[in-house]
C-alpha positions in Angstrom: -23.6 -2.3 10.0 -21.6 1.0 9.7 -17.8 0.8 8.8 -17.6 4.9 8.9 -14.6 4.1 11.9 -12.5 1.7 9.0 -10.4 2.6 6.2 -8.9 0.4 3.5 -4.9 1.1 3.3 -3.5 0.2 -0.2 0.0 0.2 0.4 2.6 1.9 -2.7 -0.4 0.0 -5.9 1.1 2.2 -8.0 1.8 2.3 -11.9 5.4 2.6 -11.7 5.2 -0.7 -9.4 2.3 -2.6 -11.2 1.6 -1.4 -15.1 3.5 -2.9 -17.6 4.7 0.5 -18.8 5.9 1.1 -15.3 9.7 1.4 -14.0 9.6 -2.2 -13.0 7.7 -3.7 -15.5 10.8 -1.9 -17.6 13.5 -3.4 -15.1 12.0 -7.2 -15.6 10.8 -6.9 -12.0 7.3 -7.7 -10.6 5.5 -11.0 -10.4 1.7 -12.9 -11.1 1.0 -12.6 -7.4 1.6 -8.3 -7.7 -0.3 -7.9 -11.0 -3.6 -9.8 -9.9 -4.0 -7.9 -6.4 -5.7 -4.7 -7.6 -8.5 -7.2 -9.3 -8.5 -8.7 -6.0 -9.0 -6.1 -3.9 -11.4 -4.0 -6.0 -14.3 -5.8 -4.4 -13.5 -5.1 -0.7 -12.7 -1.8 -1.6 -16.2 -0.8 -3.2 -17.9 -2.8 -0.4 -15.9 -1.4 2.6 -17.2 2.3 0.7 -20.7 1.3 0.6 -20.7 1.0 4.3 -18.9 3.9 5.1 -16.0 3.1 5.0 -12.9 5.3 3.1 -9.9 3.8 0.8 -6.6 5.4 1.1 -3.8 5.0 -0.6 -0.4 5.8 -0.5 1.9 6.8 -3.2 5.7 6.2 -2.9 7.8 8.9 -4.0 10.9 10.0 -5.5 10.9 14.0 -5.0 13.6 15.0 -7.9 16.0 17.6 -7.2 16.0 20.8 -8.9 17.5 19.3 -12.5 15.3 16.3 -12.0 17.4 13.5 -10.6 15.5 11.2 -7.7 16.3 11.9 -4.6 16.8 8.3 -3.9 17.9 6.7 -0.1 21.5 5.2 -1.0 20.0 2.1 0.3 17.2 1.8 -2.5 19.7 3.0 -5.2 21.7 0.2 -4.3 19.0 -2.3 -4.6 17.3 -0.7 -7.4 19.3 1.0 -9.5 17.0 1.1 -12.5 15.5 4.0 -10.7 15.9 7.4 -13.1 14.5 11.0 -13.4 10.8 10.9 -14.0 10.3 7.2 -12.2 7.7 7.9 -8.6 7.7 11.5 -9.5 5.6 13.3 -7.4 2.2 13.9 -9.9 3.3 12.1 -12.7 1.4 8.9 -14.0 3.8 6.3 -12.5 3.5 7.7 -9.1 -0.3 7.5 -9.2 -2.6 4.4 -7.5 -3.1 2.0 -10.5 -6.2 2.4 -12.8 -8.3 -0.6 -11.2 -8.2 0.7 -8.1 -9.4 4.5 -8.4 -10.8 6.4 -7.8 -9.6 6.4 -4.0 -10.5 8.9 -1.1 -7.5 10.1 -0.4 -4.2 9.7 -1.2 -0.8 10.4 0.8 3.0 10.4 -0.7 5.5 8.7 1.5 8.9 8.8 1.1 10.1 5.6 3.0 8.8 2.2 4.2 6.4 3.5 6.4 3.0 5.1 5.5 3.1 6.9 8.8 7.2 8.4 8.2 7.0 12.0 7.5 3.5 11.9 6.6 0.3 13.0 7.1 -1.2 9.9 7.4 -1.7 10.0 10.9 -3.3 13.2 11.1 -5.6 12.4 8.5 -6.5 8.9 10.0 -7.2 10.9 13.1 -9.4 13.4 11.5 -11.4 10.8 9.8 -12.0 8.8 13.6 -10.3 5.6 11.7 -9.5 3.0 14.3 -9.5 0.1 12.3 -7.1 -0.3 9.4 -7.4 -3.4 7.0 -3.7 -3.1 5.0 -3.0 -4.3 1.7 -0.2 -3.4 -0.8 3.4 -3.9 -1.8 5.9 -5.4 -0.7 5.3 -7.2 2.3 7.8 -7.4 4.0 8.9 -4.0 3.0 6.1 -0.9 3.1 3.4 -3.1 4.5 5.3 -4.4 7.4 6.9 -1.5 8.2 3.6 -0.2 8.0 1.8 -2.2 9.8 4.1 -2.0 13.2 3.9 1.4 13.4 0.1 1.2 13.0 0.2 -0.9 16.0 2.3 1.7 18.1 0.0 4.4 17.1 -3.1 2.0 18.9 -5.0 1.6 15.3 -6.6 -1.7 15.1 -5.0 -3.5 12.1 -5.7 -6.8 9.9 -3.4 -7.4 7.5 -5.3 -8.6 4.6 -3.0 -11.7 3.5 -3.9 -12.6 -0.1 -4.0 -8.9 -0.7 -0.3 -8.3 -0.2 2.5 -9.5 -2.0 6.5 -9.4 -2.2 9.0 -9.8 -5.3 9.5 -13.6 -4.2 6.3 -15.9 -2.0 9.5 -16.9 1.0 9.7 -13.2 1.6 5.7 -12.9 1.7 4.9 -15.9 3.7 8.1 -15.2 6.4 6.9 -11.5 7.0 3.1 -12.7 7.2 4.0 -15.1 10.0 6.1 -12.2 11.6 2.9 -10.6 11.8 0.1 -13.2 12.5 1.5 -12.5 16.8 1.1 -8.9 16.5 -2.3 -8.1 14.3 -5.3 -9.8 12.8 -4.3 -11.6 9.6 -7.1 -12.4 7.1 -8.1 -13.6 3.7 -10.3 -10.4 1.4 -13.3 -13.5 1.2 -13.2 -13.5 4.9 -13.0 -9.7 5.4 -16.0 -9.5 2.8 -18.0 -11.7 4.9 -17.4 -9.5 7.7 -18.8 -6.0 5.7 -21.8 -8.1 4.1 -23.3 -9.6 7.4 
């Protein structure tokens, strides 16, 4: 069976998110759950390829201003204030998809929640003839949600891939995956896999 109309979305699997050198690993942020997705998802990821399929992943990013400070939403500098020159800077090693998961097909910076917010994502999805999107990343019930709806809005056929998202605390993970579950297939990777190998 051909999967050439599906892509594989990893949501914000970055260094600066995931490594243990990266800005939150620095900050005492992160958890088991976020640090053992990448190993999970590796395996759909090659699979999905095999059959067509394309990975994409997206990158956020702080753009720096012109003596290197983040341009950083007051919102997020609030909630993270951690966040210093160099941190999600575009090119740099934080910024990029985590080791494990690359290489990837293509990748697109975003500078919000949303994938699909003053990106090219949608042109790109469109230029591909993706219709399907199965979504996995960080956090859930930040860039994957927020994601995910305005998947949905732009009529792509989404399953959220449950065991391949996570969220700083499991509440936040489990409330934003049954916000979902009504609007979009939910799924677990195994099940997804069984899908691509039938």
């Amino acid at each position: 069976m051909n999967f050439t109309d599906t892509a594989l979305l990893i949501c914000d699997l970055q260094n600066d998110f995931l490594h243990k050198d990266g800005a939150y690993a620095r900050a005492g942020l992160g958890t088991e759950r976020m640090a053992a997705m990448p190993a999970r998802i590796l395996p759909l990821a090659g699979m999905l390829r095999e059959r067509g399929g394309h990975s994409i992943a997206t990158q956020f990013t702080l753009v720096p201003d012109r003596n290197g400070r983040p341009l950083i939403s007051p919102h997020l500098k609030t909630l993270r204030p951690f966040l210093k020159g160099g941190d999600f800077a575009p090119g740099s090693w934080g910024q990029q998809t985590i080791d494990e998961l690359r290489p990837v097909d293509f990748a697109v910076e975003k500078i919000a929640y949303s994938a699909f917010y003053m990106t090219r994502l949608d042109w790109l999805l469109r230029r591909l003839n993706i219709t399907r999107l199965l979504v996995c990343g960080i956090v859930t019930n930040g860039g994957v949600t927020a994601t995910v709806r305005d998947a949905l809005v732009r009529d792509f056929t989404v399953t959220l891939l449950e065991d391949g998202c996570a969220a700083f605390d499991d509440a936040a993970h489990d409330t934003a995956i049954a916000a979902l579950r009504g609007a979009c297939d939910v799924a677990g990777i195994a099940e997804v896999i069984d899908i691509l190998s039938s």
